[in-house]
ROMAR-19637 format. One record per residue (C-alpha): residue in one letter; residue number from 1; x, y, z. Coordinates in nm, 2 decimals, always signed. Example, Ala and Ser with C-alpha at 12.3 -4.5 7.8 and 13.67 -1.06 7.14 Angstrom:
[zamar "A"; 1; [+1.23; -0.45; +0.78]]
[zamar "S"; 2; [+1.37; -0.11; +0.71]]
% end
This chain:
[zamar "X"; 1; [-2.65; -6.24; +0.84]]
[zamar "X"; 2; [-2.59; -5.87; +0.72]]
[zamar "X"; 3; [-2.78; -5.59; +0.89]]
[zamar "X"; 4; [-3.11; -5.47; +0.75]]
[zamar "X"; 5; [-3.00; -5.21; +0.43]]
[zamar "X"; 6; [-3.17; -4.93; +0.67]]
[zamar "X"; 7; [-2.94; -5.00; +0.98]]
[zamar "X"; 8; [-2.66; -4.97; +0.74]]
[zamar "X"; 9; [-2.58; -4.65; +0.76]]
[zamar "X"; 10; [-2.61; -4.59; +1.13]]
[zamar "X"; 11; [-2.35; -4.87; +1.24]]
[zamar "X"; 12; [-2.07; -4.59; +1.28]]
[zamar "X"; 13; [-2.05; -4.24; +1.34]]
[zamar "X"; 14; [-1.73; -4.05; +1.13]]
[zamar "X"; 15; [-1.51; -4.01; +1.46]]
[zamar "X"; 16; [-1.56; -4.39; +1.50]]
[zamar "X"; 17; [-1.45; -4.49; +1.12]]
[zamar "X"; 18; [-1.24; -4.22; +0.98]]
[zamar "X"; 19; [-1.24; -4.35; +0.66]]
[zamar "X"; 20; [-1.59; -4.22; +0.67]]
[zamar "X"; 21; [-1.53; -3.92; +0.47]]
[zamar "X"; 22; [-1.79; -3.85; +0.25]]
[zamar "X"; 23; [-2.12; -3.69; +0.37]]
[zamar "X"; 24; [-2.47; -3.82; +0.23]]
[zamar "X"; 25; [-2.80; -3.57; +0.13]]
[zamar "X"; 26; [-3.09; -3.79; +0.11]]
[zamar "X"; 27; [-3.28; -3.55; -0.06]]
[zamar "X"; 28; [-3.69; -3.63; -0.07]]
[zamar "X"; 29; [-3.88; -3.45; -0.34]]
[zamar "X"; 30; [-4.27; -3.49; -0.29]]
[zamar "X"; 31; [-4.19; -3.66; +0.04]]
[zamar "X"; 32; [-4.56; -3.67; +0.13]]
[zamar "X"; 33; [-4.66; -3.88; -0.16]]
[zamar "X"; 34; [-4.42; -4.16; -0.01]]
[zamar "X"; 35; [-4.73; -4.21; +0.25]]
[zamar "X"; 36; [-4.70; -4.25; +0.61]]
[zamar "X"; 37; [-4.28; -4.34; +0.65]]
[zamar "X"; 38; [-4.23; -4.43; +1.02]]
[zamar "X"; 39; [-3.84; -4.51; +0.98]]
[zamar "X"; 40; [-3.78; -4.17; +0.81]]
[zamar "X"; 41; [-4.00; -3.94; +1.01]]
[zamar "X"; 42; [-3.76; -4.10; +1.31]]
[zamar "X"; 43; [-3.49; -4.10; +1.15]]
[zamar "X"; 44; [-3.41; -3.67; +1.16]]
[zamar "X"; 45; [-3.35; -3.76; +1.53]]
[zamar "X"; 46; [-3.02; -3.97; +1.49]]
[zamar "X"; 47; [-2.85; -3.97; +1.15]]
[zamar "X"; 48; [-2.71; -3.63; +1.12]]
[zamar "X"; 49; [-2.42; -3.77; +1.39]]
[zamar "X"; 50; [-2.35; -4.04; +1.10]]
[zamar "X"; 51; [-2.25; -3.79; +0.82]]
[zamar "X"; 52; [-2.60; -3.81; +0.66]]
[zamar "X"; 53; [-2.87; -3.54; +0.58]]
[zamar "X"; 54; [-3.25; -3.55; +0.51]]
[zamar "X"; 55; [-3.42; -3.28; +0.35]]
[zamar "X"; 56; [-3.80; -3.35; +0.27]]
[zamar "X"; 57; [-3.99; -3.12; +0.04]]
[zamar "X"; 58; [-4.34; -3.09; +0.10]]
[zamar "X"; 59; [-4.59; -2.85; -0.07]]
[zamar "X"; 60; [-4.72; -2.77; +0.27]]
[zamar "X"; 61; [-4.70; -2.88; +0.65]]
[zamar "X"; 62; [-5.08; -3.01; +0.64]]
[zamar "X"; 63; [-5.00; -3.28; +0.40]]
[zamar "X"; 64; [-4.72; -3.42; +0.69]]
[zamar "X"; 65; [-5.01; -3.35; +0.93]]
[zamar "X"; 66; [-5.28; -3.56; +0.74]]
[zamar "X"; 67; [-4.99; -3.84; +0.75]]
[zamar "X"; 68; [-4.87; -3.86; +1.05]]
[zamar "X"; 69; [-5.07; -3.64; +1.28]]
[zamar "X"; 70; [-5.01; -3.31; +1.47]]
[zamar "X"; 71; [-4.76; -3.44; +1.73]]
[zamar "X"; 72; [-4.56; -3.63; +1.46]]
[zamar "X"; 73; [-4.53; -3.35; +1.21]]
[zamar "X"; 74; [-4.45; -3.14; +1.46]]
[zamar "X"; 75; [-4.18; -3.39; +1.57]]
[zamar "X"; 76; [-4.09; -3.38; +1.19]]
[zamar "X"; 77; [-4.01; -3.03; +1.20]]
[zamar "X"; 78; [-3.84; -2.95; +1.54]]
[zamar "X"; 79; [-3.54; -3.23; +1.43]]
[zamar "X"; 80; [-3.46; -3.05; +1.11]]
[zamar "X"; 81; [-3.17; -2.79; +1.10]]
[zamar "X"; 82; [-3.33; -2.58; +0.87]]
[zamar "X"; 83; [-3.69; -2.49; +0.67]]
[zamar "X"; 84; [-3.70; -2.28; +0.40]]
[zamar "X"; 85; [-4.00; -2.15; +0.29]]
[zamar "X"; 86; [-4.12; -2.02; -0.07]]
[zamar "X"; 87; [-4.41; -1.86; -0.17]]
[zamar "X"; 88; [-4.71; -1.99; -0.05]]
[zamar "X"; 89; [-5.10; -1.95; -0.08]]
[zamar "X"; 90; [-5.21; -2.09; +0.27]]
[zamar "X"; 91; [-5.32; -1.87; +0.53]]
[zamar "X"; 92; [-5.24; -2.09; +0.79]]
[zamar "X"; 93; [-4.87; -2.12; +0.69]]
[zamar "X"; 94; [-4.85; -1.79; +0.65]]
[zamar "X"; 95; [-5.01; -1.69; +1.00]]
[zamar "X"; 96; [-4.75; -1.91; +1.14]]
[zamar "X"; 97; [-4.46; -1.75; +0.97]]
[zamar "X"; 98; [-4.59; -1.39; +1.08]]
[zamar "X"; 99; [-4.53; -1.49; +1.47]]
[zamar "X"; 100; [-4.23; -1.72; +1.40]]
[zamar "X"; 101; [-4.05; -1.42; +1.21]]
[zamar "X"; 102; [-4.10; -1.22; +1.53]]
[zamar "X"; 103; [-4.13; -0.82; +1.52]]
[zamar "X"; 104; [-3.95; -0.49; +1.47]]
[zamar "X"; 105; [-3.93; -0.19; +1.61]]
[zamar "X"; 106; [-4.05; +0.15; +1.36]]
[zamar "X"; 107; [-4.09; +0.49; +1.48]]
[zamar "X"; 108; [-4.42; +0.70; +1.39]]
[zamar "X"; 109; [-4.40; +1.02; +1.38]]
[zamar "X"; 110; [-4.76; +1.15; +1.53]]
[zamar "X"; 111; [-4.86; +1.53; +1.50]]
[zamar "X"; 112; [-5.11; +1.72; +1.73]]
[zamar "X"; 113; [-5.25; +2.04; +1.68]]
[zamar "X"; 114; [-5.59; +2.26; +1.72]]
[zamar "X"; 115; [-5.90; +2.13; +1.58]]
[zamar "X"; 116; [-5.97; +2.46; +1.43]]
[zamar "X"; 117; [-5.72; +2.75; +1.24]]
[zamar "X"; 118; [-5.44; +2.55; +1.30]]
[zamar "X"; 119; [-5.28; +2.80; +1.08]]
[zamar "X"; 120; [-5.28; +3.07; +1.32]]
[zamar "X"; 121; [-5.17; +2.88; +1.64]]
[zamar "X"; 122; [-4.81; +2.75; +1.48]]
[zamar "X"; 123; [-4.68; +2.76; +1.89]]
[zamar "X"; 124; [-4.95; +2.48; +1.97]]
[zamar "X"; 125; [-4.86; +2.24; +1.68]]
[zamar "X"; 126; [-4.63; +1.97; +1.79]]
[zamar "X"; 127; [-4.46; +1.63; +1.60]]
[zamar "X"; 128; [-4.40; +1.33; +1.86]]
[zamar "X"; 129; [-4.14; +1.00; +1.77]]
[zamar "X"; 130; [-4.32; +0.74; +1.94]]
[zamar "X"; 131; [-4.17; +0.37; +1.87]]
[zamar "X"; 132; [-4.43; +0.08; +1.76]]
[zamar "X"; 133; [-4.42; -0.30; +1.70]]
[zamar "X"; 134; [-4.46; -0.42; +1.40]]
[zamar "X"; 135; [-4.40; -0.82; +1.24]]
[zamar "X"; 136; [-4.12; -0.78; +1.01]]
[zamar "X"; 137; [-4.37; -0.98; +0.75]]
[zamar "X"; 138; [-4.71; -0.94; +0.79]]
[zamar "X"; 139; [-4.94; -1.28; +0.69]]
[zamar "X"; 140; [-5.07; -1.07; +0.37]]
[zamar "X"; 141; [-4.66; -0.99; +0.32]]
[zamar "X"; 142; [-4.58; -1.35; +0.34]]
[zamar "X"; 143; [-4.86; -1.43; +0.11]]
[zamar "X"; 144; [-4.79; -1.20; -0.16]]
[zamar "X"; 145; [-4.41; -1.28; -0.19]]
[zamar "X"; 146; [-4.24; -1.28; -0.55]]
[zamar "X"; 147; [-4.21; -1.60; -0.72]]
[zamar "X"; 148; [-3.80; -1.59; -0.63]]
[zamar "X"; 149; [-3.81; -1.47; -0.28]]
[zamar "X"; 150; [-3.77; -1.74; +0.00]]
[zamar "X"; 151; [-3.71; -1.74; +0.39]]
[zamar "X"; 152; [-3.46; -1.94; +0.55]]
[zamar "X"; 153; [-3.51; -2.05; +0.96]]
[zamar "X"; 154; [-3.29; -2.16; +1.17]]
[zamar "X"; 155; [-3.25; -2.24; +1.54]]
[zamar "X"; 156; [-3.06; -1.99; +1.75]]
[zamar "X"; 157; [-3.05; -1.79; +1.47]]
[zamar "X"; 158; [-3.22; -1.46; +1.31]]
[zamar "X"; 159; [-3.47; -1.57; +1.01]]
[zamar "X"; 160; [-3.34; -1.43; +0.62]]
[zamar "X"; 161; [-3.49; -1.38; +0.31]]
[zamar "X"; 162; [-3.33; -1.42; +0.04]]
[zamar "X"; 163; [-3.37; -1.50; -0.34]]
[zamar "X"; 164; [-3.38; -1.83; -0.51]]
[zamar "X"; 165; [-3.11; -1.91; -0.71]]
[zamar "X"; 166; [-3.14; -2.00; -1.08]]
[zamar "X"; 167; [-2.86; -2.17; -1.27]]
[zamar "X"; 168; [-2.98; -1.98; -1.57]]
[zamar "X"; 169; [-2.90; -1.68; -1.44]]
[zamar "X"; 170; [-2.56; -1.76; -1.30]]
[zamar "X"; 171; [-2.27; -1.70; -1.54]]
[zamar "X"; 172; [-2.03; -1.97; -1.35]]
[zamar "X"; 173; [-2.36; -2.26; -1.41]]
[zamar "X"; 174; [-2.46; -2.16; -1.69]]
[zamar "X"; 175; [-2.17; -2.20; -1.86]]
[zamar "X"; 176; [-2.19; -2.62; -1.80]]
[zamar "X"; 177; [-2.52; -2.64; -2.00]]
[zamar "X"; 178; [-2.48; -2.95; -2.21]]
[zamar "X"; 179; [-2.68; -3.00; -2.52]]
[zamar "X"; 180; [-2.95; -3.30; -2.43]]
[zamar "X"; 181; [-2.83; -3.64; -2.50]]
[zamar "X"; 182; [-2.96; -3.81; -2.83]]
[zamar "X"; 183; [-3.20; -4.09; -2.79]]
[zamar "X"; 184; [-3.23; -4.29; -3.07]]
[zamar "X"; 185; [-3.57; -4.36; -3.26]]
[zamar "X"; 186; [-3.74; -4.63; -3.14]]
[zamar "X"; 187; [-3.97; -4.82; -3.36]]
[zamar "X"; 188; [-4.28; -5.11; -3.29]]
[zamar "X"; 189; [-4.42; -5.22; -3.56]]
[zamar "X"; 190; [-4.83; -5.29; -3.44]]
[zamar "X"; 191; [-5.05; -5.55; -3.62]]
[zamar "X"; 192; [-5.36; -5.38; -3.67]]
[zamar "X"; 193; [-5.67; -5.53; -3.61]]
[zamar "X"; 194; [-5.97; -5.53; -3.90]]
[zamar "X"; 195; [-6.24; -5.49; -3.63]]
[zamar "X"; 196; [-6.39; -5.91; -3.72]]
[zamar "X"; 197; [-6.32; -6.03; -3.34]]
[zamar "X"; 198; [-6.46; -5.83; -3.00]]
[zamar "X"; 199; [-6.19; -5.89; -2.72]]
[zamar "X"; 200; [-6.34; -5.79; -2.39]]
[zamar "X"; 201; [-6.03; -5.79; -2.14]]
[zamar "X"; 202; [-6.14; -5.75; -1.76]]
[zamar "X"; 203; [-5.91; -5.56; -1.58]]
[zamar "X"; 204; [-5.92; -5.49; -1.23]]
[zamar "X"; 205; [-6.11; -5.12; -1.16]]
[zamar "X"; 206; [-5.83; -5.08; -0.87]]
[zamar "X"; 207; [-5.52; -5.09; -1.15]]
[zamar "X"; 208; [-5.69; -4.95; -1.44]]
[zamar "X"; 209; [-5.90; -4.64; -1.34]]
[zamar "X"; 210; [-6.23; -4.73; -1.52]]
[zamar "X"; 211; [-6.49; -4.96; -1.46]]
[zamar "X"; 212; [-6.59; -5.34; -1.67]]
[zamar "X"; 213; [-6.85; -5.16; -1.78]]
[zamar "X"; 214; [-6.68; -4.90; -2.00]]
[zamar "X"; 215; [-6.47; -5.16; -2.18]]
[zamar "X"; 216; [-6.81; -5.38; -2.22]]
[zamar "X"; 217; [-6.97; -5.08; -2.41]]
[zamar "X"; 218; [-6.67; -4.95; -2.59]]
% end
């Protein structure tokens, strides 16, 4: 009996079957509208040793959270090797990003002299370089990003922002547009019905998305 289609995939790593050569991006758009996945929420643990990638893309970290709690999101998030981050309008998100991003250091320049006729005491006017921490993105920063901007964090390494790239904008891409493929015209022919007979079909409210009653008085 063959191994369950999920186990597949994990029988053997690349350095056990070299003529595993090929690696695999299983690339989730909307992954939170899957619903609660056990087997791929476990599986960022183990399958980047078998030549295989998961990247989930999620509108925000409370919809993983809602799914499969705070412990397993966060489980979620510490096995994968990367999370970049786009604009985004929650506060919470962007609180978070404020203290992962860590500080910087900035000078201020800080000036004392007298309260009154400063003018005429130039001797007792001074200018001080004192250094101050500051977030290298505030959470107002973070939320007021451009459209195009995005940050990049890694482990072990310094966060980056960069810019999104575009394929319209990039010569090299661009250049492979192809024209859309033609789909031919397809026609159904409908027998219309001259109103004489009242067909009442009852489908379920569950599949449908409106109630018996509306198709009883329409």
């Amino acid at each position: 009996m063959p191994p369950p289609p999920t186990t597949i995939n994990t029988v053997k790593t690349p350095q056990q079957d070299t003529t595993i050569g090929v690696q695999t991006l299983v690339l989730l758009d909307e992954f939170a509208r899957l619903g609660r996945v056990d087997c791929l929420s476990h599986a960022a643990q183990f399958v980047r040793s078998y030549g295989m990638r998961l990247a989930f893309v999620v509108q925000n970290k409370a919809q993983l959270r809602e799914l499969y709690g705070q412990h397993g999101a966060a489980d979620i998030f510490d096995n994968l090797g990367a999370e970049v981050v786009f604009g985004t309008g929650d506060l919470e998100l962007a609180q978070e990003l404020e203290k992962r991003l860590g500080d910087s250091t900035v000078n201020v320049i800080t000036q004392n002299r007298p309260r009154w006729f400063a003018w005429f005491n130039l001797s007792r006017q001074t200018d001080a370089e004192h250094p101050h921490r500051r977030p290298l993105l505030l959470a107002q920063e973070v939320l007021q990003m451009p459209a195009g901007d995005l940050i990049i964090l890694r482990p072990g390494m310094r966060p980056a922002r960069a810019r999104k790239i575009q394929w319209w904008d990039e010569p090299e891409i661009a250049d492979r547009q192809l024209s859309p493929p033609a789909i031919p015209e397809l026609r159904v022919d409908i027998a219309m019905d001259d109103g004489s007979t009242a067909i009442v079909r009852k489908v379920p409210r569950a599949m449908s998305g409106i109630a018996r009653s509306d198709l009883e008085n329409g």
